[in-house]
N, C-alpha and C positions, 0 to 999 in steps of 0.2 A: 435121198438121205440128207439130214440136216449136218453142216460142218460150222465150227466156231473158226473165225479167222480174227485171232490176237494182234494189234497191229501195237507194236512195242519200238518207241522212236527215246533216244536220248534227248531231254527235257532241254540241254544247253542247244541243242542243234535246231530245235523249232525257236528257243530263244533270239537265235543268232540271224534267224531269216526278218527280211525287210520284210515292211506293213505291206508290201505290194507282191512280194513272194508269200508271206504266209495268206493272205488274201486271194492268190491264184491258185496256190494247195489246197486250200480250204473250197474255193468254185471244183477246180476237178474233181475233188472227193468226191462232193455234194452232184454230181454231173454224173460219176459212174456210179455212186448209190441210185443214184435216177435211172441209169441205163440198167442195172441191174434189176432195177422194181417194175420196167414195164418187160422184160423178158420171163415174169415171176422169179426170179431167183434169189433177191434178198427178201429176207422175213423183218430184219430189224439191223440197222445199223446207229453207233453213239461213237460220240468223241467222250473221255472221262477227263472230269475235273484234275488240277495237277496231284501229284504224291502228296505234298504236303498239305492232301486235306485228306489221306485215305487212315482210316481208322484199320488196326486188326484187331479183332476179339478172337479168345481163344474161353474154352468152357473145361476146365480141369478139374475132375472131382466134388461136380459141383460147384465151383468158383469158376465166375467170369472173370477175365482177365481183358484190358481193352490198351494198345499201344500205337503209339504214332506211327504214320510212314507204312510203306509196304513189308509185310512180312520176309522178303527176302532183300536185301541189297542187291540192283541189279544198274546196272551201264544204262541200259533200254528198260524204261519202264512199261509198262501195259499204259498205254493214252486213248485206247477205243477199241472197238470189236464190230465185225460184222458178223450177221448168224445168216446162212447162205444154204440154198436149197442146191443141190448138184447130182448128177449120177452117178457118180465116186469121187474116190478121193484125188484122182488125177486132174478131173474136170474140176473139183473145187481148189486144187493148187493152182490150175491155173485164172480161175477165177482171182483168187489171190496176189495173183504176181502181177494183175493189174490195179492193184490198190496203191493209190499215188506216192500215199506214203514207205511204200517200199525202195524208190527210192534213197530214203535217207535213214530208213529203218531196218525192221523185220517184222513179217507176220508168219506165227505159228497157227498151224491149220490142224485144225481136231474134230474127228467127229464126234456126233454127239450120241451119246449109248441111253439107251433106252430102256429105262428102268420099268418094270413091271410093280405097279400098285396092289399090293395083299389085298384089297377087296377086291380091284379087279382079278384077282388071278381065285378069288374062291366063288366067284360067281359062275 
């Protein structure tokens, strides 16, 4: 089963780390996305650009609406995601809890639901 792991750090806290701390995050990330891809279990992982470049669009009545920043105010932004293949949701939490950035963060773990496509489903 596939699971989303949200990895959601406070922007001033990665600010605040030295070139040689955030440079040594950045190697182990990159080191367990590695160990995760040759066990097959990551499908995709990304760091995101900061907040203050995310757009929200909202579609109301026919009218797009388009606003700066993330849709909600939060402490802990969403900064990256990994999409993770696992046997349940136990085995991908703890897949999870070794995501480096948990340390100074949070990641929410979600699986992913499985939408049935109307053509596939009248075939």
């Amino acid at each position: 089963m596939k699971y989303l792991c949200l990895v959601h750090v406070e922007e001033a806290l990665l600010d605040a780390l030295s070139d040689g701390a955030s440079a040594a995050l950045v190697a182990e990330s990159i080191a367990y996305d590695d160990e995760l891809a040759s066990r097959g279990q990551l499908i995709v992982a990304h760091a995101l650009q900061r907040v203050k470049h995310t757009k929200v669009l909202q579609l109301r009545q026919g009218r797009m609406s388009r606003t700066d920043g993330p849709f909600a105010e939060t402490k802990e932004p969403l900064v990256g995601f990994l999409l993770v293949e696992a046997d349940d949701l136990n085995a991908a939490i703890q897949i999870a809890s070794r995501i480096p950035l948990a340390r100074i963060g949070s990641i929410e773990v979600r699986p992913i639901a499985w939408v049935q496509r109307m053509e596939a489903a009248a075939s």
